[in-house]
N, C-alpha and C positions, 0 to 999 in steps of 0.2 A: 534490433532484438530488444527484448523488454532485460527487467530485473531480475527476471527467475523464470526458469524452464516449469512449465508445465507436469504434471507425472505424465511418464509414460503409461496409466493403463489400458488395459484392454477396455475399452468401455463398453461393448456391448457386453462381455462377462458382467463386468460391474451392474450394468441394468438388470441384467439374469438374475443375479444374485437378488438384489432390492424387493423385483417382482416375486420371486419364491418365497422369500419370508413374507408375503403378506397373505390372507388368508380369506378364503371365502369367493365371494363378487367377486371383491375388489382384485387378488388376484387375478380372474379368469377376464375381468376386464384388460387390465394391464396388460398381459399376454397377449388380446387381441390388438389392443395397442400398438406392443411393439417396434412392429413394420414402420407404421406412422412415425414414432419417438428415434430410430434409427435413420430414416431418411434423413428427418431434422438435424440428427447429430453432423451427417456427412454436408447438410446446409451448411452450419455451423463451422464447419473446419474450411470448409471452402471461402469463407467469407472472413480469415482470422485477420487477412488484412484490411480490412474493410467493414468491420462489425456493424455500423452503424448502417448499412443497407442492405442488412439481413431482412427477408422478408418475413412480415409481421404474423404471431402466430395466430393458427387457427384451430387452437384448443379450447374449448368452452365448455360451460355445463359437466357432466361428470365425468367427463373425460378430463378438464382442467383439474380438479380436486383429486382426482387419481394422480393423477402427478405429482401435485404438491405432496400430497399425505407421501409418496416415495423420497421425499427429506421432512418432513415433519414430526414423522413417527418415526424415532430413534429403532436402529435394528443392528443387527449385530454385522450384516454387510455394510451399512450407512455408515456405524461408528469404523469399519474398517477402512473407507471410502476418506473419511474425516483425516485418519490418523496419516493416510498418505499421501491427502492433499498439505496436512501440515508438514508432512516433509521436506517438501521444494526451498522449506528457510531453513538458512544456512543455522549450524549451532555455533559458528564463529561468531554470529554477531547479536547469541542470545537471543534468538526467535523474535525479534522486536517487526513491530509491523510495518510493512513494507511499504504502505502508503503515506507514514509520518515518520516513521521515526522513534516517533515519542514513548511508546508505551510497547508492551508485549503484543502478541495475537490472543484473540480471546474467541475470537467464532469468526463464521464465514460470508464472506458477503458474492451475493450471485451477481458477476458484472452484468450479464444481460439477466433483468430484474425476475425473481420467478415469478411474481405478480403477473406479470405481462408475457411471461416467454416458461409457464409452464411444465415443459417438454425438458427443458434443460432446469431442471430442478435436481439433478443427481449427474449431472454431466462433468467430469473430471476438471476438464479445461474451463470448465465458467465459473470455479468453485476458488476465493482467492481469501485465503489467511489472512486475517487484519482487527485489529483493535475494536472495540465497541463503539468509540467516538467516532472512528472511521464511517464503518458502515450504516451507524445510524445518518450520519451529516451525509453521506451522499444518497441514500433512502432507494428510493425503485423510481424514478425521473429518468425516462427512454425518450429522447426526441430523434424518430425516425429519419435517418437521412443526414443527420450532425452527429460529428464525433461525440462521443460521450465526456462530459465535464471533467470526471476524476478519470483518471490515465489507466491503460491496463498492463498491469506488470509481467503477463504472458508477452504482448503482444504489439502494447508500441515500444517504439526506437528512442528511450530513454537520455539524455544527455547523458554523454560519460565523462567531459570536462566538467568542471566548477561553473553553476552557474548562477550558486545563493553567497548571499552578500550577508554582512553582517554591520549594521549601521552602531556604533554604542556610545552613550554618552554616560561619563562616569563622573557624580559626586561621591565622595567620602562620607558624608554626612547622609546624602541621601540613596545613594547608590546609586542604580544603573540603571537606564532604559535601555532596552535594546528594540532595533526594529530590521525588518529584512526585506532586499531586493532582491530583483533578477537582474545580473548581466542582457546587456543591451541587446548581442548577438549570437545566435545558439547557431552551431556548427550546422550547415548543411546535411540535410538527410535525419535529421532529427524531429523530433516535436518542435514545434514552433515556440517561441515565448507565449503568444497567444492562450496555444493549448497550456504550456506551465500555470499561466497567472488563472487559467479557470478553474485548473486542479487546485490550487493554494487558495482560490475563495471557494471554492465547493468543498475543500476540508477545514476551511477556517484556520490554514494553516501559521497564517502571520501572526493573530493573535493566540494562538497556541506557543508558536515558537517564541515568540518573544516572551512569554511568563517564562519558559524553562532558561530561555537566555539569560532574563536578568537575575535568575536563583543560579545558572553557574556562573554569572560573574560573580556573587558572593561568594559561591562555593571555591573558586578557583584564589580570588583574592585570599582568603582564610589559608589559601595552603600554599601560596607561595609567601604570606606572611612567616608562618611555619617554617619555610625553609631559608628564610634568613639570604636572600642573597641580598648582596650589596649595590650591583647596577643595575641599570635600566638594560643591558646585553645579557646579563644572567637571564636574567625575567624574559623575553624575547625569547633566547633558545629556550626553557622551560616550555613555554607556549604552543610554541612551534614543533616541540616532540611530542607533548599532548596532543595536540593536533593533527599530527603524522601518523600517530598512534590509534585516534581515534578513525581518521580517515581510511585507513588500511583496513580497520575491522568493520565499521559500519559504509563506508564509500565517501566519494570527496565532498557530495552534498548532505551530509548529516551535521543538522544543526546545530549541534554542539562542536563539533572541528571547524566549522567556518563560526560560531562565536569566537574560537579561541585565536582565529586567525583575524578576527576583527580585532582583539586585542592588543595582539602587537603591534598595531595601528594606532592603539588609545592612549597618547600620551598622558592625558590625566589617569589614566588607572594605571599605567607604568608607574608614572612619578608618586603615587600615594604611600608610601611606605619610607 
């Protein structure tokens, strides 16, 4: 199972809805449509395990541009379509996006690209909340037949142990680098490490994670300076409820809980104080 459940809508209501507010041709086009855009849908779910040998569309010419215009042109069923595909992220962990981490959700990115796949340009399930850096760095690159680089949070079997590392080398003077691995071994029945390390260059996650890393080792250093503990075992548990804390709300692989659990590891940044 992936990171987050899908909505449940009706989807052929929701294409109803798209096609009626549009006006003129283009509607009565669309409407003949349909049929076509519906089959493709029931393609599409039959293939959730196996997206990458969906077969390839054959929407072209104005038939393709009718489609697209049904997410291009903002409408009052499309903004409603929006508001409940953003709802699949949780408010527990502050709508942050599910492909990094890092940042909020800010718009949606079409896993199967609508460049290329058209037809699911308004399709519930291909519709995935995420960041602007996100879905620009993974773009519309479909390699027919291979899984897709960045992971899909419907639909693949996500690790649910720990499997980002947090590397940190701490000066006083100069502060921190940090850098991140993968554990060597991911639990059967999962993504492979393979597939992980293509998601983490296709979102350029290493160097992403690592600038936030080494601004909360400043940030964290500053505030256990603040609280004045005296040992290197104070400092530790501190970290480690951070950390616990953070894990619970964002998951065990959110870069900033496996920073802090890097920490209790960094004897130069224990001992600085």
């Amino acid at each position: 199972m992936g990171l987050l459940e899908p909505i449940e809508e009706n989807e052929r209501a929701v294409l109803d809805e798209i096609v009626n507010s549009k006006i003129g041709n283009r509607r009565a086009r669309l409407r003949a449509l349909r049929p076509r855009i519906l089959r493709r849908y029931s393609t599409y779910r039959s293939h959730t395990a196996d997206l990458a040998s969906l077969p390839a569309s054959n929407f072209a010419g104005v038939d393709r541009a009718d489609c697209e215009h049904c997410y291009d042109q903002e409408t009052t069923p499309l903004s409603l379509l929006k508001k409940a595909v953003a709802g699949v992220l949780p408010s527990s962990n502050n709508f942050y996006c599910p492909l990094c981490g890092l940042g909020k959700w800010e718009t949606f990115d079409h896993f199967i690209p609508k460049s290329l796949f058209p037809e699911f340009s308004v399709l519930p399930r291909n519709l995935i909340p995420c960041c602007w850096r996100c879905n620009h760095l993974k773009g519309n690159r479909w390699d027919a037949g291979l899984p897709s680089a960045v992971l899909n949070v419907y639909y693949d079997s996500w690790p649910r142990q720990r499997f980002l590392v947090a590397n940190i080398d701490f000066d006083l003077l100069d502060g921190a680098s940090v850098s991140f691995s993968l554990i060597r071994r991911i639990r059967s029945g999962r993504v492979s490490r393979a597939r992980l390390e293509r998601h983490f260059e296709e979102l350029d996650l290493g160097p992403r994670f690592a600038e936030a890393g080494a601004s909360a080792v400043d940030r964290y250093h500053r505030s256990l300076a603040l609280h004045a503990f005296s040992t290197r075992a104070q400092r530790k548990r501190y970290l480690r409820r951070e950390a616990a804390a953070l894990a619970a709300k964002y998951g065990v692989n959110h870069w900033e809980s496996v920073v802090l659990e890097g920490l209790t590891n960094c004897n130069e940044f224990l001992d600085s104080f």
